[in-house]
C-alpha angles and dihedrals in degrees: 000000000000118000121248102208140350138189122183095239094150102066101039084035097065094045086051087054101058100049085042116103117260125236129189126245120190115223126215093274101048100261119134133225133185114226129190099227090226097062098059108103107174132018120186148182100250133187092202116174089344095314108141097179092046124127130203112216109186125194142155093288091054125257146320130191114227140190081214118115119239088223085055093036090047086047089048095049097051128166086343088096136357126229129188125208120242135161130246126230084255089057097250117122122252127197113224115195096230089214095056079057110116098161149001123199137153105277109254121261100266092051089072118238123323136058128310102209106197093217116168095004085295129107113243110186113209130176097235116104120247088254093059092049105052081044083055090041085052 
C-alpha cells in the first residue's frame, strides 16, 4: 500500500529532545524521572496492575506508568511538543507526538478498517480514516 504522506520526525526529533528542558514525572511507585518533553511519543489512559487512573507515558528511553493525568501531562508539556488525539482499535484515546510521526497509511485489510501511523519506529493502529487523520495533523 503506498504512503500518503511522510515527514522525517525520528531523527530531528531525537536532536530536539536532548537541548529541550526536562521536567519530572512521578511513576506508580513514587520514583521520579526526569523526561525531555520532546522525547515523549505516546501517552495513554492504562489499567496497569489494576490501576484504573493510571497513565502510560512512552519516550525514547522506554515507558513509565503515572497517576498523572494526560490532560495535566499534555498541560505540563506545552508547546514543548504537540500531540494530537486519536483513538485506538479498543475505543480509548490515545495522544501521538506529531513530530514522532514518520507515516500514515490505510490499515491493511486484515486490520480491520481504519489507519496504521508508524510513530517511534512502532506501529500504532487508530479508527480514524487516513483523511481524518492528515485534517487533525493539520
Amino acid at each position: 500500500m503506498k504512503t500518503l504522506f511522510s515527514q522525517s520526525g525520528a531523527t530531528k526529533r531525537g536532536a530536539d529532545a536532548l537541548a529541550a528542558p526536562l521536567f519530572r514525572v512521578t511513576g506508580l511507585d513514587g520514583s521520579a524521572v526526569l523526561i525531555a518533553a520532546a522525547s515523549i511519543y505516546r501517552i495513554q489512559p492504562s489499567a496497569r496492575g489494576g490501576e484504573p487512573d493510571a497513565t502510560k507515558l512512552e519516550y525514547d528511553a522506554g515507558y513509565l506508568f503515572t497517576h498523572e493525568t494526560i490532560e495535566k501531562l499534555l498541560a505540563r508539556i506545552g508547546d514543548a511538543a504537540s500531540f494530537v488525539r486519536l483513538t485506538t482499535r479498543s475505543g480509548t484515546p490515545v495522544y501521538i507526538n506529531t513530530g514522532a510521526i514518520a507515516s500514515v497509511r490505510p490499515a491493511l485489510p486484515q486490520n480491520a478498517p481504519g489507519t496504521e501511523i508508524v510513530v517511534a519506529g512502532q506501529y500504532q493502529h487508530v479508527m480514524e480514516t487516513v483523511e481524518q487523520v492528515q485534517v487533525l495533523l493539520g
